[in-house]
C-alpha angles and dihedrals in degrees: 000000000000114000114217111250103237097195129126088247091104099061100040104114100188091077085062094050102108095183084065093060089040080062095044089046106044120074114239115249109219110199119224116220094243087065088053090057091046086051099047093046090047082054091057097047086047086052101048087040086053090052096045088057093044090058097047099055103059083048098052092045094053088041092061096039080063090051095047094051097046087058097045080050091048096048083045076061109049090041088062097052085042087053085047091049097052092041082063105040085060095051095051090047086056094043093058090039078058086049097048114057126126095254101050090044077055091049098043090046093050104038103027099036092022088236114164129207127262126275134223077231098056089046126082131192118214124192118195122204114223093245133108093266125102126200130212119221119231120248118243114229083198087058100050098048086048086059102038079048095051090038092054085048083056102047092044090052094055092051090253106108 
């Protein structure tokens, strides 16, 4: 039979420390003077590239807020102009709705072309049965000279006739 070890040994936590074996196991590194300068002077260019980038951003970031406000001023601007263009373009649209109505296109066509209105005598009705049989209208001999006639004015008008 076994008999139980009753030493401390149990209860001894350094053999459990594992940080103390790391240290046993690695080998010191001991540093030269020379490395101390190469590190100090690699500190100093860190440093000045740190502060470099520290100025320029600011700069950059104010740079591009100019930018920025020169093109929201420009669209300002071209919304503007776009706002004036529609505004006329309504008002000549108006404008040419107000030109041509009916009654100016009448009064332009009898005082400035000497057109007439039409008469019950220049119109004809035809009715149509709903048979298979066409009709022919007669040709008015009355018709034909008014629009020769109309068609000569014209003509003598434009210089032509």
């Amino acid at each position: 039979m076994l008999v139980p070890n009753r030493t401390s040994n149990a209860y001894d936590f350094d053999l459990f420390d594992v940080r103390e074996r790391r240290r046993e196991e690695e080998p010191e590194i001991k540093l030269k003077e020379g490395n101390l300068a190469i590190a100090k002077r690699g500190n100093f260019f860190a440093v000045i590239l740190i502060a470099v980038i520290a100025v320029s951003m600011p700069i950059y970031i104010l740079s591009s807020k100019v930018q920025i406000s020169e093109l929201s001023g420009l669209i300002s601007a071209a919304n503007r102009e776009l706002e004036q263009a529609q505004s006329d373009n309504l008002r000549l649209r108006a404008e040419l709705d107000n030109v041509a109505t009916l009654a100016r296109v009448e009064d332009f066509a009898v005082n400035e072309l000497g057109m007439q209105k039409i008469t019950a005598t220049q119109g004809k009705h035809i009715s149509l049965d709903t048979g298979n049989t066409t009709e022919v209208a007669e040709i008015d001999e009355n018709a034909v000279t008014v629009i020769s006639n109309w068609i000569l004015l014209r003509l003598e008008y434009l210089g032509l006739g």
